[in-house]
C-alpha positions as CSV (number, residue, x, y, z in Angstrom):
1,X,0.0,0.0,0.0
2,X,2.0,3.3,-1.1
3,X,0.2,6.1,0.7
4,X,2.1,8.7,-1.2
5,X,1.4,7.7,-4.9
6,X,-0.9,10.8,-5.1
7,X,-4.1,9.0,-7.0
8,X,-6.1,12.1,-6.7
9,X,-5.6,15.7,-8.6
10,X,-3.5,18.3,-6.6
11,X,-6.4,20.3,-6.3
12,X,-8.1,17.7,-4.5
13,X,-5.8,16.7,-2.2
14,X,-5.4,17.7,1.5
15,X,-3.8,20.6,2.7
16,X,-1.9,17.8,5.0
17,X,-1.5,15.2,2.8
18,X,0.3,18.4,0.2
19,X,2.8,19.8,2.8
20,X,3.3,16.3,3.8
21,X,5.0,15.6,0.2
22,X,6.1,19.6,0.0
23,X,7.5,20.0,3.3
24,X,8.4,16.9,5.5
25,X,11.5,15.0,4.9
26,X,11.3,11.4,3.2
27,X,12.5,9.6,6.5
28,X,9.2,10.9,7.7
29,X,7.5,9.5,4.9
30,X,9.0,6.3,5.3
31,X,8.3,6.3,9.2
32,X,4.3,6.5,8.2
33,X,4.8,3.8,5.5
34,X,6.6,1.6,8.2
35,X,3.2,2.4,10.5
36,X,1.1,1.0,7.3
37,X,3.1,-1.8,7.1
38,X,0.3,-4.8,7.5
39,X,-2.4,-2.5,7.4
40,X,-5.2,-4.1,5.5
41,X,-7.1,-2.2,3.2
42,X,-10.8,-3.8,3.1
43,X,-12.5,-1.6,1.0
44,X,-9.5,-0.6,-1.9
45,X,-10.2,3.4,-0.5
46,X,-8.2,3.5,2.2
47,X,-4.8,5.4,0.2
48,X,-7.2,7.7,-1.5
49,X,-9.4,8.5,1.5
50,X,-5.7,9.2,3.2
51,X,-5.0,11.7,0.4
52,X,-7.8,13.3,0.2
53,X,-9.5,13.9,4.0
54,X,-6.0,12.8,5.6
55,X,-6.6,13.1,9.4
56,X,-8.7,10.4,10.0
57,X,-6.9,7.8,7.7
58,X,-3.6,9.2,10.1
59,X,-5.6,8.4,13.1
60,X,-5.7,5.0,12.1
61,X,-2.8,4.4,10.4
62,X,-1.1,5.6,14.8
63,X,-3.5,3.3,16.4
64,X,-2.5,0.2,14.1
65,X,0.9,0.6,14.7
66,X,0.4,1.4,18.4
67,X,-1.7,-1.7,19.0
68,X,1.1,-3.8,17.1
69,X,4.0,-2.1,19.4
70,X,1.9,-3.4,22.5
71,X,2.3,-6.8,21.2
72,X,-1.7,-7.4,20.1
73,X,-2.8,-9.3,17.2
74,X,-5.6,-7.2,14.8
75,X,-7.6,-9.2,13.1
76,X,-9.5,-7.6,9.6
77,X,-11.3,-10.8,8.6
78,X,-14.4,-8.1,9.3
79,X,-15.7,-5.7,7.5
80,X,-16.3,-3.7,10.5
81,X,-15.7,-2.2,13.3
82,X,-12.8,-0.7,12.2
83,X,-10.3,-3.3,14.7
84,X,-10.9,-6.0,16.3
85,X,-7.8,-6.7,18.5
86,X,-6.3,-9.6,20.3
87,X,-4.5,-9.4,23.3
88,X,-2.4,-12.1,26.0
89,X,-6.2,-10.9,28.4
90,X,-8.4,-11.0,25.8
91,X,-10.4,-9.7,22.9
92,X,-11.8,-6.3,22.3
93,X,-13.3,-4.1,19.5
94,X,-12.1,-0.5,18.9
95,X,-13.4,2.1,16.6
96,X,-11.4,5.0,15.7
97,X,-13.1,8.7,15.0
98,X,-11.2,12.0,14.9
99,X,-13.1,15.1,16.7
100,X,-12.9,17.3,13.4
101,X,-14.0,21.6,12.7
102,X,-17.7,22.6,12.9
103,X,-18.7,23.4,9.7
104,X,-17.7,27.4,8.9
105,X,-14.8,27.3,11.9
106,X,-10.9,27.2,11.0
107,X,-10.1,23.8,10.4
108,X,-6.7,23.1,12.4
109,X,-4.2,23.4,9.3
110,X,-5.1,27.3,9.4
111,X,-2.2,28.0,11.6
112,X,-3.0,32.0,11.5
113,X,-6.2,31.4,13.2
114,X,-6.3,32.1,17.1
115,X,-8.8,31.4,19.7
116,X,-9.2,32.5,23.4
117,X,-8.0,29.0,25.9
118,X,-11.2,29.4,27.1
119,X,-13.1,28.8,23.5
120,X,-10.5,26.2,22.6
121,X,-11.9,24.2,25.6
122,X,-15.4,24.9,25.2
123,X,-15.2,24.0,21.7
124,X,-13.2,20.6,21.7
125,X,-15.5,19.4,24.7
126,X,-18.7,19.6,22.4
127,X,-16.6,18.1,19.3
128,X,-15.4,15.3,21.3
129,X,-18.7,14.5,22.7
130,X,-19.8,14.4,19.1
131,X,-17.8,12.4,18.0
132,X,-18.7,9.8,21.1
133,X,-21.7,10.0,20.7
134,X,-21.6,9.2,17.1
135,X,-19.7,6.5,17.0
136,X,-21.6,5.3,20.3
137,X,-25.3,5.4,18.4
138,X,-23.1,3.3,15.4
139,X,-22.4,0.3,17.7
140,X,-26.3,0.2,19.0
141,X,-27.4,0.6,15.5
142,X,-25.2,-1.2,13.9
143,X,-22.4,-3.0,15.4
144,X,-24.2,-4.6,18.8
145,X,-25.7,-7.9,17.1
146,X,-23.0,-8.8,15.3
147,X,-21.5,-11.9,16.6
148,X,-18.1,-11.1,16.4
149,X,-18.7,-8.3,18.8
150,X,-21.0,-9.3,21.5
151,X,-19.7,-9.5,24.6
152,X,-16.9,-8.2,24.0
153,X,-15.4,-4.6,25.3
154,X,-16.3,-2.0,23.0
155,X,-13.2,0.6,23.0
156,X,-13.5,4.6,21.4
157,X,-10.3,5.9,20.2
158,X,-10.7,9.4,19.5
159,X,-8.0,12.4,19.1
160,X,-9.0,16.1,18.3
161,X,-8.6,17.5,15.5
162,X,-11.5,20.4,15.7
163,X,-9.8,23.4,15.3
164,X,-5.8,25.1,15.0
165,X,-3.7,23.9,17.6
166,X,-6.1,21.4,18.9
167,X,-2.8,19.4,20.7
168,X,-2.7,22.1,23.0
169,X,-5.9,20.7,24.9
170,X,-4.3,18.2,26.3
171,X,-6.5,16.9,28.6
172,X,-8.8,19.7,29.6
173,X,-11.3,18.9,27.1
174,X,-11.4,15.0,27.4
175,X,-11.8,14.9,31.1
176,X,-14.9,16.8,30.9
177,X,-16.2,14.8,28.5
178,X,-15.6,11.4,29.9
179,X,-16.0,12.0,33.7
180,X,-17.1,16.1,33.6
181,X,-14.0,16.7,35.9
182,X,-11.1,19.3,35.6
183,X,-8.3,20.6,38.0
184,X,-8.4,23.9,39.5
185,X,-5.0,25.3,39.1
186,X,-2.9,28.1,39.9
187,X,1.1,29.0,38.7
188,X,3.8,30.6,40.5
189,X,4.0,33.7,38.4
190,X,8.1,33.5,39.5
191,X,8.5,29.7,39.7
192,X,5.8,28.7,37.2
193,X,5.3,25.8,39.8
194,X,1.5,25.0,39.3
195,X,-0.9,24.5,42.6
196,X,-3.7,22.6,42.7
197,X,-6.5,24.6,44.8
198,X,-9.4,22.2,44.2
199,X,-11.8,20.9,41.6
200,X,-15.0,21.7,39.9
201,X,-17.6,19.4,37.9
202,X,-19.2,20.0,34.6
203,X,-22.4,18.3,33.4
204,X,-22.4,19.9,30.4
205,X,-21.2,22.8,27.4
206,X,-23.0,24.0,25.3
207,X,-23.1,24.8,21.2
208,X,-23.4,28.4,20.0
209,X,-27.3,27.8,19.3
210,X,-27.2,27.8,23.0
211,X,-28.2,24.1,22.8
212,X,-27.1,22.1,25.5
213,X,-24.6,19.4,25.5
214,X,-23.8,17.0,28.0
215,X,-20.4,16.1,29.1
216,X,-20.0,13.4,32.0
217,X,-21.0,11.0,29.3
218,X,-19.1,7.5,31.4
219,X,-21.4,8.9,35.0
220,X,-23.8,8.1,32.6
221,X,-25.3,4.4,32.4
222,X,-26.9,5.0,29.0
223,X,-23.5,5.0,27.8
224,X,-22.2,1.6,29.7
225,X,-21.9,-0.1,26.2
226,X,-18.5,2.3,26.1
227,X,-15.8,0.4,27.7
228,X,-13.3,2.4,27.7
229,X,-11.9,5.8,25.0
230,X,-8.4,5.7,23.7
231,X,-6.9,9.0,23.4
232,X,-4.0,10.8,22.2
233,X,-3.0,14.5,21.1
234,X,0.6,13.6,20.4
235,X,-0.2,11.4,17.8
236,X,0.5,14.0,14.8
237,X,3.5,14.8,12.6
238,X,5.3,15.7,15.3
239,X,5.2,11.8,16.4
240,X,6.8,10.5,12.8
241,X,9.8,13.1,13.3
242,X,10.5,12.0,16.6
243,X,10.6,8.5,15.6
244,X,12.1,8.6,12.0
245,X,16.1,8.4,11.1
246,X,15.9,11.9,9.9
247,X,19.3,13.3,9.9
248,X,19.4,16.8,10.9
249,X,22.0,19.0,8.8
250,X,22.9,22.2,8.2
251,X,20.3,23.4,5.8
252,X,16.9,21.3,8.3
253,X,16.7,20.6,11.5
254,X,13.7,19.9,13.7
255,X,13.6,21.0,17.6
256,X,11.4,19.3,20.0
257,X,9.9,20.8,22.9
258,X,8.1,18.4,25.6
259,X,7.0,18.0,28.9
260,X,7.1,14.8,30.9
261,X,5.4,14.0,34.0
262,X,8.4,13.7,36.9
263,X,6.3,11.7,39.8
264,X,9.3,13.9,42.5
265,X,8.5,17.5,41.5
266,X,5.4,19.3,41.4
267,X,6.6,20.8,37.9
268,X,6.4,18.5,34.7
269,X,10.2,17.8,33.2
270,X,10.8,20.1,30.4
271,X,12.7,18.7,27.7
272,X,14.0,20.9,25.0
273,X,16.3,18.9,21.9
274,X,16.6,18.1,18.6
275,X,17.5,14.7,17.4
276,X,18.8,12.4,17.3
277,X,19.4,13.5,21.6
278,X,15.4,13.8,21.8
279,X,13.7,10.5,21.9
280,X,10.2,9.6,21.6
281,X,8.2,6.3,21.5
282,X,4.9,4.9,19.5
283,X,3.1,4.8,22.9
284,X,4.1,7.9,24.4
285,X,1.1,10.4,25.2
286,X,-1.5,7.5,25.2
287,X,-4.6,8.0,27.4
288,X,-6.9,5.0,28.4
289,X,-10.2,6.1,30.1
290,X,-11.9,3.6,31.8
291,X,-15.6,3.3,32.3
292,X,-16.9,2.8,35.6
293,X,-20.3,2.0,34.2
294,X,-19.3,-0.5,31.6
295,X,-21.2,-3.4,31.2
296,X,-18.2,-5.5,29.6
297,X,-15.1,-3.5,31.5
298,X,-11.9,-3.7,29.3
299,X,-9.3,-5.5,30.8
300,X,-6.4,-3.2,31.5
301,X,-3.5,-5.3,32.3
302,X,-2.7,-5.1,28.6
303,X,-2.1,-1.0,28.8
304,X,-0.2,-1.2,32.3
305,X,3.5,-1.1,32.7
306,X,3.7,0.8,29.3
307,X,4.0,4.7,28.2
308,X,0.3,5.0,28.9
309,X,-2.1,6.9,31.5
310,X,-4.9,5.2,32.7
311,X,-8.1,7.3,34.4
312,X,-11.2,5.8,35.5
313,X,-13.9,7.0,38.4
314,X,-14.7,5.5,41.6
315,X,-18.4,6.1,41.8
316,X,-19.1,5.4,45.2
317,X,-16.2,8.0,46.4
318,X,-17.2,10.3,43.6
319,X,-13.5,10.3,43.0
320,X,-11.7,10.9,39.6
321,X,-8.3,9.0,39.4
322,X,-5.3,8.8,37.3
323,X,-2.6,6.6,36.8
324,X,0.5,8.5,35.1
325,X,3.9,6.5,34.4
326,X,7.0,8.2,35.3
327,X,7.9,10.2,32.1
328,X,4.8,10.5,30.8
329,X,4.4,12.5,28.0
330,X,2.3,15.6,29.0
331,X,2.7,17.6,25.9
332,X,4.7,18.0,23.2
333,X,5.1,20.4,20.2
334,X,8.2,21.0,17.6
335,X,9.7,23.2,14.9
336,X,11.6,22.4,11.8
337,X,13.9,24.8,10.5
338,X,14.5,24.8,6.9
339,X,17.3,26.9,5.2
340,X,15.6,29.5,2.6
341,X,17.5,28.4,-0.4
342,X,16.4,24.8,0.8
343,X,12.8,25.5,0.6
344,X,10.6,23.7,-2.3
345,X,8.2,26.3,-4.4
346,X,5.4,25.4,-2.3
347,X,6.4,27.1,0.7
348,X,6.1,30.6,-0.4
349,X,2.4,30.2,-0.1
350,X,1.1,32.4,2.4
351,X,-2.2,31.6,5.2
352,X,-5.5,31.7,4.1
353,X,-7.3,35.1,4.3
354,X,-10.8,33.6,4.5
355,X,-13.1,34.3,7.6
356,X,-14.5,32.0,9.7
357,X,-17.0,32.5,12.3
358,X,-16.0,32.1,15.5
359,X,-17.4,30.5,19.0
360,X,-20.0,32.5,20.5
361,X,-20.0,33.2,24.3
362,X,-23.8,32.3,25.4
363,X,-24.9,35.2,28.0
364,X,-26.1,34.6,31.3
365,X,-29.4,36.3,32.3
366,X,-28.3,39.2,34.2
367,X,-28.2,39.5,38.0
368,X,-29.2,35.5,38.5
369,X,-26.8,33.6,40.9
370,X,-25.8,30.1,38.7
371,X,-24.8,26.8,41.3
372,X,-21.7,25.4,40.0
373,X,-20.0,22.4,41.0
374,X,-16.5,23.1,42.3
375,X,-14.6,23.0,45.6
376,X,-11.8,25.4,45.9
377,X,-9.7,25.0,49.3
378,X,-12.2,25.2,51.8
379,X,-14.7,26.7,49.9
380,X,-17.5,24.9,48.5
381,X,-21.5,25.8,47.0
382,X,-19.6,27.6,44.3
383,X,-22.1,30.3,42.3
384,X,-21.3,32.8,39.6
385,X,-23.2,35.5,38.5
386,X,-23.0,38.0,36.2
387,X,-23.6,42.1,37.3
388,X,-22.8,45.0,35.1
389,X,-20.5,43.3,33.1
390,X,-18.5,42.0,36.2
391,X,-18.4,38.4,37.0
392,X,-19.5,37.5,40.9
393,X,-18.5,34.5,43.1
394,X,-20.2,33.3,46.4
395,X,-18.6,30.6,47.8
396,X,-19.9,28.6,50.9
397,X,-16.6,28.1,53.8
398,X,-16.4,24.9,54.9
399,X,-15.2,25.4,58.2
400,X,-16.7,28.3,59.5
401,X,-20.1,27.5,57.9
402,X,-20.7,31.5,56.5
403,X,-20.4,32.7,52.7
404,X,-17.4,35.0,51.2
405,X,-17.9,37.2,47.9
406,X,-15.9,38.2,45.2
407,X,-15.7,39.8,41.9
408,X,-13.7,40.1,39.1
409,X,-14.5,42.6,35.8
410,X,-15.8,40.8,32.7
411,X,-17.7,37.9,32.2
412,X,-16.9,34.2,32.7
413,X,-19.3,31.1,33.3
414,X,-17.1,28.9,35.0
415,X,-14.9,28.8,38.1
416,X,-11.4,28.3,36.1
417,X,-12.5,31.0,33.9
418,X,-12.6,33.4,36.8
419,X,-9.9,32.0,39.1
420,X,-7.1,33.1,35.7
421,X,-9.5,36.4,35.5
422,X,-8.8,37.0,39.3
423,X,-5.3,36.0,39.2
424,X,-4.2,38.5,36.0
425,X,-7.0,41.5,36.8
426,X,-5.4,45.0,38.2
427,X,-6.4,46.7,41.4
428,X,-9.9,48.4,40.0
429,X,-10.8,45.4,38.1
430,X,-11.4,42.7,41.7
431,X,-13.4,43.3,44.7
432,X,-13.8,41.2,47.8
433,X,-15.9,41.8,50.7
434,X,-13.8,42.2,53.8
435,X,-15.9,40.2,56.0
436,X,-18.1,37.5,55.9
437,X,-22.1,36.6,55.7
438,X,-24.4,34.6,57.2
439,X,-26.2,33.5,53.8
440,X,-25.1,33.6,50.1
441,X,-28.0,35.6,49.4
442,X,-26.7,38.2,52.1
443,X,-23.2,37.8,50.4
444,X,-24.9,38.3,47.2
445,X,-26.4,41.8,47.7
446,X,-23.6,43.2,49.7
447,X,-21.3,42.2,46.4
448,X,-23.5,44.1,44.1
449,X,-23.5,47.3,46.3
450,X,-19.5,47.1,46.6
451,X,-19.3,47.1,42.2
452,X,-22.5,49.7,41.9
453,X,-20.0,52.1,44.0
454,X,-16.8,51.0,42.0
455,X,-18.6,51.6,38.4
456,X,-20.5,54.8,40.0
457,X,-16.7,55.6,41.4
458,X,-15.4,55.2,37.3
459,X,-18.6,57.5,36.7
460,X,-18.2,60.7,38.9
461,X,-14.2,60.8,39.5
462,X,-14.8,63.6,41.3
C-alpha cells in the first residue's frame, strides 16, 4: 500500500496530505509507510481517503501501529468495526473517530487562526462528545448484534482535530467529557510551579445555538456499552519526526519541545532537543479512560506497565483518578527549521485570508446567581453571577459554615475561567468583601453594592 502515490488531482488533495509531500522530509514518509506496514485495506479506499481527508486515515494508520507495538494481534477478517484486536487478556473491538472543525470554523491546518484558551476548551468538549456519541449510536445501531462483537469490550479511540492547535488541549477537554472533571490550578508567576487549589464538575457545554450538550457522558449508564476511549494529542507529525532516522544537517533541522510527567517534583520535566538527543516512543502520550459504568469492562492489564495513562472513576467515592507513568508524555510540540535556499516552491504560499466565524460566548441572564460544582480549598456551594458586566463568586466556607464574595471585571461562566481572571486582573478590576455573611443571598447583595459604587466611582471621579 503506497500512501504517497498521489491518486487524486493536486487540487483535491489535502492541505496535510500536500505539505506532507512539499515539506516533511522522506525519512518521515517512510516512518508513516513503516506504521502502514500490515495494514489491511478492506474496501480498496483507504490510500485515497488518506489523500484526500487525511486526518482520520492518520488516526488509524497511529492506532495500528500502536496496538502492534503493545504486542496485540488485529484481526481484519471483518468488514467492521474498524479493529478487532487480540490481546495475552483478551479480545476487544475498537473504533477510531477524529473530533474534526464545525462546519464554517478554522479547520486546524489554518495556523494564523487564534482562539481564546477558554473557547479552545469549550469548543473541543462539544466536538469530542460528538464524536462519542456518534460512533456510540453506530455500535447500538449497527455494530451490537454482530457476533463477532457481542460481549466483548467496546473501546472509542478518538484524538481532536477540531480546530488550530487542537494538541494544546491536552486533557482539559477529554476529562470533561468522559467524567465532567477538571483541576483547579494556579502557577507561581516567578517559579511557574502550578498549585492545585481544588476541583469543579461539569455536566455539560454547550453549542453556539445555545443548545445544550452533555459532558459526563461515562457517569452516565446510558453509555455503559462504552468500555473504555483511547486517546492521544501527540499522535500527529510531530510523532513520525520523533521517531524517524531523519538526519538533521545544516540546511533542516527539527527542535522538540516536551514536557514529561516527573512523579518527585510538582513541575512536569521540560525537555528541549533536537534529534537524534530527543527520543520519543509509538506509545508515548496514550490516554486509556476507563468506564466505571461498563457493562463488559476492558481489561487493562494489557495498557499497564507501558508509556500510557490510565483514568477511570470510583463512583461510590465520587473520585476521579489517574494513573500517570513516570515520564509520561504531557505535551509536546516542535519546529523544523528549513534553510531559505532549501525551501521547495510550495512554501512561499502564504495563510489563508478567509473568515471563519467564530465561537460564541452564550450570555447569562443578568443579575441570576448560577450553582456550579467546584470545591476550591475550603470553599465549597460555588455560584457565579453575572452584574454590570462583572463576573461575581459566592462561595460557601467549609469550616466556618458563612459565605465569602468576590468579583472580578468581565464575564466568565465557570470557576477556572474566573480564578485566571482574578489572578491576571489590576487593582480596580477585583473586589472582595472584607468580612463574611451569614447566607449567600446576604453575600450576594452586599457584592452588588460594593461594584455599583466602583462603576459609580469610574462615573463621577470627582
Amino acid at each position: 500500500m503506497d500512501l504517497f502515490k498521489p491518486l487524486v488531482p493536486t487540487d483535491a488533495q489535502h492541505p496535510n496530505f500536500k505539505r506532507f509531500l512539499e515539506y516533511y522530509s522522506q525519512e518521515t514518509r517512510d516512518e508513516l509507510q513503516r506504521w502502514a506496514d500490515g495494514f489491511v485495506d478492506r474496501d480498496g479506499k483507504f490510500v485515497k481517503e488518506f489523500q484526500t481527508t487525511f486526518n482520520s486515515s492518520f488516526w488509524e494508520l497511529y492506532l495500528h501501529i500502536a496496538f502492534k507495538t503493545l504486542g496485540f494481534t488485529l484481526d481484519f477478517s471483518h468488514q467492521s468495526p474498524d479493529f478487532l484486536v487480540r490481546t495475552p487478556n483478551g479480545p476487544f473491538i475498537a473504533e477510531a473517530v477524529i473530533a474534526s472543525h464545525p462546519d464554517g470554523y478554522a479547520p486546524e491546518w489554518e495556523w494564523s487562526q487564534a482562539n481564546d484558551s477558554t473557547e479552545v476548551i469549550r469548543v473541543a468538549c462539544i466536538r469530542l462528545a460528538n464524536a462519542i456519541t456518534s460512533k456510540y449510536k453506530k455500535y447500538c445501531d449497527l455494530y451490537a448484534s454482530k457476533s463477532h462483537v457481542k460481549g466483548l469490550p467496546f473501546v472509542i479511540c478518538v484524538t481532536p482535530f477540531e480546530q488550530p492547535q487542537s494538541f494544546a488541549q491536552n486533557l482539559s477537554a477529554i476529562r470533561r467529557v468522559a467524567y465532567g472533571y477538571e483541576l483547579l490550578m494556579i502557577h507561581n508567576e516567578k517559579t511557574g510551579e502550578p498549585l492545585v487549589v481544588g476541583e469543579t464538575k461539569f455536566e455539560n457545554t454547550y453549542k453556539d445555538t445555545g443548545a445544550d450538550i452533555p459532558l459526563s457522558l461515562f457517569l452516565d449508564p446510558k453509555y455503559a456499552c462504552i468500555s473504555a476511549i483511547l486517546f492521544s494529542t501527540t499522535a500527529r507529525m510531530c510523532k513520525l519526526q520523533a521517531l524517524c532516522n531523519e538526519q538533521m544537517s545544516a540546511d533542516r533541522q527539527t527542535i522538540f519541545c516536551a514536557d514529561r510527567f516527573d512523579p518527585s517534583s510538582k513541575v512536569s520535566r521540560r525537555i528541549v532537543a533536537s534529534r537524534p538527543e530527543y527520543k520519543e516512543t509509538v506509545l508515548d502520550g496514550l490516554h486509556v479512560f476507563l468506564n466505571p459504568h461498563a457493562s463488559v469492562p476492558l481489561d487493562v492489564r494489557a495498557f499497564q506497565n507501558q508509556e500510557i495513562a490510565l483514568h477511570d472513576y470510583d463512583l461510590a467515592r465520587k473520585e476521579y483518578r489517574c494513573y500517570m507513568p513516570d515520564n509520561f508524555l504531557i505535551h509536546r510540540f516542535c519546529h523544523t527549521l528549513i534553510a531559505k535556499e532549501s525551501m521547495p516552491d510550495a512554501q512561499t504560499e502564504t495563510s489563508s485570508e478567509k473568515q471563519y466565524k467564530q465561537p460564541f460566548v452564550k450570555p447569562w441572564p443578568e443579575d441570576q446567581l448560577h450553582p456550579v460544582d467546584a470545591q476550591v480549598m475550603m470553599f465549597d456551594q460555588n455560584h457565579l453571577a453575572h452584574y454590570r458586566g462583572w463576573t461575581i463568586l459566592i462561595a460557601h466556607d467549609i469550616e466556618d459554615n458563612d459565605w465569602s464574595a468576590q468579583a472580578v471585571a468581565g464575564t466568565y461562566t465557570s470557576v477556572p475561567e474566573y480564578i485566571k481572571a482574578n489572578r491576571r486582573a489590576g487593582l480596580d478590576e477585583s473586589a472582595m468583601l472584607a468580612s463574611f455573611c451569614s447566607s449567600k443571598e446576604i453575600a450576594w447583595e452586599k457584592m452588588r453594592l460594593e461594584i455599583d459604587k466602583i462603576l459609580d466611582a469610574v462615573k463621577s471621579p470627582d
